[in-house]
N, C-alpha and C positions, 0 to 999 in steps of 0.2 A: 280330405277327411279320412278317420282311420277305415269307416264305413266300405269304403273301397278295395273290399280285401279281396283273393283269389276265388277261394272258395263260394264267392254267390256274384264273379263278375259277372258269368255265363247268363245267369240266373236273372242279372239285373240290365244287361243287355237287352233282354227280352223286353223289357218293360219298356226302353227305349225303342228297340223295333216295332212294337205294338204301337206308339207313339207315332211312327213312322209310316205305318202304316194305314192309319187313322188319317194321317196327312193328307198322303198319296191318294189314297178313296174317296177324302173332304172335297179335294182339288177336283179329281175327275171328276165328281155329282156337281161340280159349282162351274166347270166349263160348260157341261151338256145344259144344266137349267136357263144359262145364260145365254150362250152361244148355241145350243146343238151340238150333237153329235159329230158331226161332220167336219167343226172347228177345231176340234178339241188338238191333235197331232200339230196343228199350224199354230196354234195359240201359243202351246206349252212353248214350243219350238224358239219362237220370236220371243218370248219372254221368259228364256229358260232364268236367265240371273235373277229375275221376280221369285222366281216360284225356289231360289235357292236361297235365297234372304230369308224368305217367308219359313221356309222348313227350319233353315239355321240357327233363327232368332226364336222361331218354340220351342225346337230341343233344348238351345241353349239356356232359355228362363227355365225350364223343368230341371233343368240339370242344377242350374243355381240356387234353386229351390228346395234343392234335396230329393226331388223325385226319384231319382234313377241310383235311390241307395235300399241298405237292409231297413225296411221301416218298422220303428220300433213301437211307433204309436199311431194304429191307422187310422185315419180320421177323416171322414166324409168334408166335414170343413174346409178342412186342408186340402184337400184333392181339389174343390171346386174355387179358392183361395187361388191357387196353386193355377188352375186352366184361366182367372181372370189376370193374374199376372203373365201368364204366358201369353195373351193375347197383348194388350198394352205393349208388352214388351215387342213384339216383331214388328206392329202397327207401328212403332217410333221409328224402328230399322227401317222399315218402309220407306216411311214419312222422310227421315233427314237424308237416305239416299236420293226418293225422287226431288229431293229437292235440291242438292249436290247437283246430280245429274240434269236438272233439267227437263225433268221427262218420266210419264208417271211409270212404277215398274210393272205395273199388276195395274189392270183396271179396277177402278170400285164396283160395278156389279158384280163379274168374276169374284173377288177377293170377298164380298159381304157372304155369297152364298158359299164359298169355299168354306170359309171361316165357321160359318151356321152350320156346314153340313158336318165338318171335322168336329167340330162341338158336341155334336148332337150323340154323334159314334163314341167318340173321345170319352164323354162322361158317363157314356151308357155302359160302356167297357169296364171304366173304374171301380164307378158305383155297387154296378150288378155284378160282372164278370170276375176284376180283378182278383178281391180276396180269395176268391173258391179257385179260381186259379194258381194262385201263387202256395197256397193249401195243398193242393192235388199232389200226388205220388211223382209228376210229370218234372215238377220243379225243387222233390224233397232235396234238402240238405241233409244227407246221411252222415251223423257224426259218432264218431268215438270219443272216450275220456279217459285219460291213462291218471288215475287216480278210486279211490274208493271209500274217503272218509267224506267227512262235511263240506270239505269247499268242492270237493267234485259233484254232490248232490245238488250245490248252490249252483255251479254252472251249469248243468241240469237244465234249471229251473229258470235259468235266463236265457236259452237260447231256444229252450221248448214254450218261452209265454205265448199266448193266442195272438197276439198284437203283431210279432216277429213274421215278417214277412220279405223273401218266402219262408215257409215252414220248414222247421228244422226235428229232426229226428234222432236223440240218440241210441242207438241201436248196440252198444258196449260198453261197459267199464271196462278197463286193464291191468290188472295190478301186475306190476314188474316187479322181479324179484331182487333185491339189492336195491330198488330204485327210489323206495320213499320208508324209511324206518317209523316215522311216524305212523303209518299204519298199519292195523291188522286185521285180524278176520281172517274166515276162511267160507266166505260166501261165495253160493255161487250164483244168485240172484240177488239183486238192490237196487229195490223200489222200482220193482217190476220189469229189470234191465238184466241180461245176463252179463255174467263175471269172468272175465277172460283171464287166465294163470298165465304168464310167458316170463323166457326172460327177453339178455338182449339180443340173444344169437336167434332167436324165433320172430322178435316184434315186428318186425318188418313184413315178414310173412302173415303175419295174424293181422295185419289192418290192412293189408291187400287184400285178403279173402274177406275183407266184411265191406268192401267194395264203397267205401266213403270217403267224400271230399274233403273232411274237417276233421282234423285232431285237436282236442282242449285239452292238454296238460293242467289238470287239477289234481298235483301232490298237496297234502297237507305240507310237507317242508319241499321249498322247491328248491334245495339245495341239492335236492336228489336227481334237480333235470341232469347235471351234469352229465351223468351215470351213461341218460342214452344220447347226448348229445349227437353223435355222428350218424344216429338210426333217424332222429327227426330231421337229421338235413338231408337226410338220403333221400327220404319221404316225401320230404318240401322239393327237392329236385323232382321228384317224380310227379308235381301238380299236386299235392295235398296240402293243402293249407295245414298251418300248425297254430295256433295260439296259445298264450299264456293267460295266466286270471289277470291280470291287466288290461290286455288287448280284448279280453270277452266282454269287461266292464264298459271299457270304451264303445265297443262297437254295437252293444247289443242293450245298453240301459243310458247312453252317454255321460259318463261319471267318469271320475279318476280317485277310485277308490284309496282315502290317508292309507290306510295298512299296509299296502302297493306301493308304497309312492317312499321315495330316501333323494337324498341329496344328485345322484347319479342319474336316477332317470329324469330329474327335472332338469339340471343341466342338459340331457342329452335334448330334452323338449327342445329350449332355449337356442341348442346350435340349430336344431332344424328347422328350427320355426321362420314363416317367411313374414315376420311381423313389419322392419324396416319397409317392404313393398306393399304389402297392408294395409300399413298405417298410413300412408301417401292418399291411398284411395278412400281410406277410411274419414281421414280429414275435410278433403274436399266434399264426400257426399254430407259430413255433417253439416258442413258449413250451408249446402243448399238447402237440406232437409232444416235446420235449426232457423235459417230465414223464411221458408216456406211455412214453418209451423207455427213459428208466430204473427206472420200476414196474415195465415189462414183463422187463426183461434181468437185473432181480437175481437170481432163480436161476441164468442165465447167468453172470452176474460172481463169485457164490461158487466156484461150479466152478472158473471160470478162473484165481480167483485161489489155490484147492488146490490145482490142474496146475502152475503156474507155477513155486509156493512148494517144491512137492515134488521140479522140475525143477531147482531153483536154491536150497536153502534159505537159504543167505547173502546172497543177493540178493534187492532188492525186486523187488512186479509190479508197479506202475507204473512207468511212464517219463515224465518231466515235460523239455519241452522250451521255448526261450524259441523264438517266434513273434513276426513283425508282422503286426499287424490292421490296422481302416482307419484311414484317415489317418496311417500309420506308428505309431503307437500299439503297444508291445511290451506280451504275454500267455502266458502259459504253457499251454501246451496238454498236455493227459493222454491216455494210451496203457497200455494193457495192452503190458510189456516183450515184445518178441519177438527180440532181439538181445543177445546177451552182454553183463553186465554192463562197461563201460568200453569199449563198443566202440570208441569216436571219442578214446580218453586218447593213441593214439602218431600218430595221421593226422590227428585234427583233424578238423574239419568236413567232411561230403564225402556224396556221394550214395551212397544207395545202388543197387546194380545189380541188377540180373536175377535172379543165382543168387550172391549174397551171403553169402561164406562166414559171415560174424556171424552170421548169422539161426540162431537154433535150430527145432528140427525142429518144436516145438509155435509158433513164433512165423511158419515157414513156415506152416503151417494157420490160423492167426490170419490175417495177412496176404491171404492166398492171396481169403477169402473177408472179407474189413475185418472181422472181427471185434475187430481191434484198438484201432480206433478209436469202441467202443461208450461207453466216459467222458467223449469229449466231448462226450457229449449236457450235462453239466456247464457246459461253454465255450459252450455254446449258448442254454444257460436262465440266464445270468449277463452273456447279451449281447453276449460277447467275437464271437462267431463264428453264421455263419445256420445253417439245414441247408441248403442250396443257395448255393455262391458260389464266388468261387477257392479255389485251397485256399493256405492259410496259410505263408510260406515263413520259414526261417531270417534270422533280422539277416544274418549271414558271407556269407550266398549273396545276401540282396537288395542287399546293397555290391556285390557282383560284378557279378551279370545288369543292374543297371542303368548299369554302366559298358559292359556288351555289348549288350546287348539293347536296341534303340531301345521309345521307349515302356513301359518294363517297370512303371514307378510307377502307371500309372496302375488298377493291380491293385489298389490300396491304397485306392482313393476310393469303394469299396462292403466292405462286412465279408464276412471268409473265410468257409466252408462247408467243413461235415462233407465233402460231395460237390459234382460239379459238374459243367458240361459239358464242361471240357476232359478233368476226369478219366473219365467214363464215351466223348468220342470220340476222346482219345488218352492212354490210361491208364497210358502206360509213358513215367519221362524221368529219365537219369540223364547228361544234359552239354548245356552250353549250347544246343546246336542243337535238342532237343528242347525245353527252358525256350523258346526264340523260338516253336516250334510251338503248342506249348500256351495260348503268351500269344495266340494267333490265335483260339485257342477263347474265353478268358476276354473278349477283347474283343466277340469275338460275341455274349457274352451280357448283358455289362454294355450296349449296345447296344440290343438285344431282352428287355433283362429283363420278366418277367409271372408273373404264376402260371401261366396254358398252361404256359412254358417251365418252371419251376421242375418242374411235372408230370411232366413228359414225362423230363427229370433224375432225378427220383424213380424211376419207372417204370422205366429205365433202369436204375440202380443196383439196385432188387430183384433185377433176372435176374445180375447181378455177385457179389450175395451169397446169390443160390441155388443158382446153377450155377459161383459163381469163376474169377477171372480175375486173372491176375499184374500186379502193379503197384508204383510205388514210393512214397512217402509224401512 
């Protein structure tokens, strides 16, 4: 993911060593409770490959998690979301090697009290510790911004939000001389940042001496990077990250902001993108997940479909709607009804809003917490649709948004999802301007597509459909 940039690897290693170390401590309290002191050397020793799975397999689910990136949204949830998936996860690793082998790797009392004690440290670290940590002077992200007009204020503003962790600092504007005509002034303070004058024969020198990891090129016209092209590679040589308003949007709001975005850099996505391998894995987990979700919800769906029947007895519970999938390819996708029969017979196609007089009381409660959308795990295991992708739009409205919305097809060139990232980081859109927003997300992720990110979407979505959140379909 683009998250993984130079400038805060240092930064985010730590978080993983911290991890590491939370381990290593868990283990030692979980041999002495268990064994004694006196075990503890001969334990480790004989079951070194236990206690290397065990580590291997938490890093690695935090990692897949998204743990061990710039966090743009910190969230106590997620953190403790995030340590029960890491747990499950290495417990399987466990599990199908002693079971391969033959022979258990890790005893169960060892392993319970390890497990308890790294826990206990692990979440007390995050909880309390983490934020004021990654905060602190210790870990700042010292940045510059070679720019002075409006979009240098906006990335400003995204890389200094509270949420951004670690904490980032910028400590200069730069205005180059020859290097952006779109701007002017002759400030030497903005918005409480000093104003640095250079040209190109100085710049190098003037972001040495301000002693920062991170440069944001925010010109108003960035036709002007050209100008110091050979200064910012000097710089990137010498360990200074560089970014462009593209790569700040990516890494620090996950968007792929239209304004940014032309024919070229999507291309460029597309050759890099590791979708073909992806998509392999992506198939198969649906396919488990999309059988496992409707074993699991049949008692669910009886009930739902008594409530509904008893609510409406003239009317059915499903709702069947026509969809395009990828590559424009039309699908009928299935929904537990939560809108009056014939809602759309006198308006015709059209969104639904906020507080939607259609919706009935039981289809509010449906909706509210997606349990309306638990039959498409159907659309899912039949391959129409992923569990993780855009979400699937009307024929009537995809003729519309792509006469309005620049780039809006390009939604089509990977298969819909149950859920996704635009819907879980802007979950509400009922008129063109939000359909633009939203496509900023989808682009992000067709992008960055991985299972990390698919995870983290998952992840995501649980807290949606344990605690509910309004949104529209």
């Amino acid at each position: 993911m683009a998250a993984s940039r130079s400038h805060v690897r240092s930064q985010i290693t730590w978080i993983a060593m911290m991890d590491l170390a939370c381990l290593l401590a868990g283990s030692a309290v979980g041999i002495v409770l268990r064994l004694g002191h006196e075990e503890m050397s001969e334990y480790v020793f004989h079951h070194l490959e236990g206690w290397l799975l065990l580590f291997g397999g938490v890093l690695l689910a935090n990692y897949l998690a998204g743990s061990y990136r710039v966090q743009y949204t910190f969230s106590r949830f997620n953190l403790v979301v995030t340590w029960i998936f890491s747990l499950i996860f290495a417990l399987l690793i466990l599990s199908i090697t002693s079971y391969a082998w033959f022979m258990i790797v890790l005893g169960r009392g060892v392993l319970l009290f390890s497990l308890a004690s790294y826990s206990a440290l692990s979440l007390f670290l995050k909880l309390l510790v983490y934020r004021n940590l990654f905060r602190s002077d210790v870990f700042l992200c010292r940045t510059a911004i070679i720019g002075t007009g409006a979009r240098s204020l906006e990335m400003k503003r995204m890389v200094e939000n509270d949420l951004v962790l670690p904490a980032h600092k910028v400590v200069a504007h730069i205005r180059v001389s020859g290097g952006d005509r779109a701007e002017g002034g002759e400030e030497s303070v903005l918005n409480g940042v000093a104003v640095l004058a250079t040209d190109r024969a100085t710049l190098e020198a003037v972001v040495r001496s301000l002693s920062v990891s991170l440069i944001i090129v925010g010109m108003e016209d960035m036709n002007g990077m050209h100008v110091i092209y050979q200064e910012l590679r000097r710089l990137r040589f010498d360990g200074i990250e560089v970014l462009t308003p593209l790569s700040v949007a990516e890494i620090y709001r996950g968007i792929t902001p239209l304004e940014l975005v032309n024919e070229e850099v999507l291309m460029q996505a597309s050759l890099e993108s590791g979708l073909p391998m992806v998509w392999r894995m992506k198939r198969l987990s649906d396919i488990v997940i999309s059988v496992a979700g409707i074993i699991l919800s049949l008692p669910f769906m009886v009930l739902m479909f008594i409530l509904i029947k008893l609510s409406s007895p003239r009317d059915p519970v499903l709702y069947s709607q026509l969809r395009v999938g990828q590559f424009g390819k039309q699908f009928r996708i299935y929904k537990l009804r939560t809108m009056r029969h014939g809602a759309e017979t006198d308006s015709g196609p059209t969104w639904a809003s906020r507080h939607d007089s259609r919706i009935t009381v039981l289809g509010r409660f449906l909706r509210r917490f997606r349990l309306d959308e638990v039959p498409q795990f159907f659309n899912i295991l039949r391959g129409e649709m992923s569990l993780v992708g855009p979400r699937p739009e009307r024929p009537e409205m995809i003729a519309l948004l792509e006469k309005q919305v620049p780039f809006y097809s390009e939604r089509e060139n990977i298969l819909p999802g149950l859920t996704g990232w635009a819907q879980v980081r802007y979950p509400y859109g009922e008129s063109i301007e939000d359909a633009a927003r939203k496509l900023e997300y989808d682009l992000y992720y067709m992008k960055h597509l991985s299972i990390s990110l698919d995870l983290q979407i998952i992840l995501s979505t649980l807290r949606i459909v344990l605690f509910g959140k309004e949104r529209s379909t």
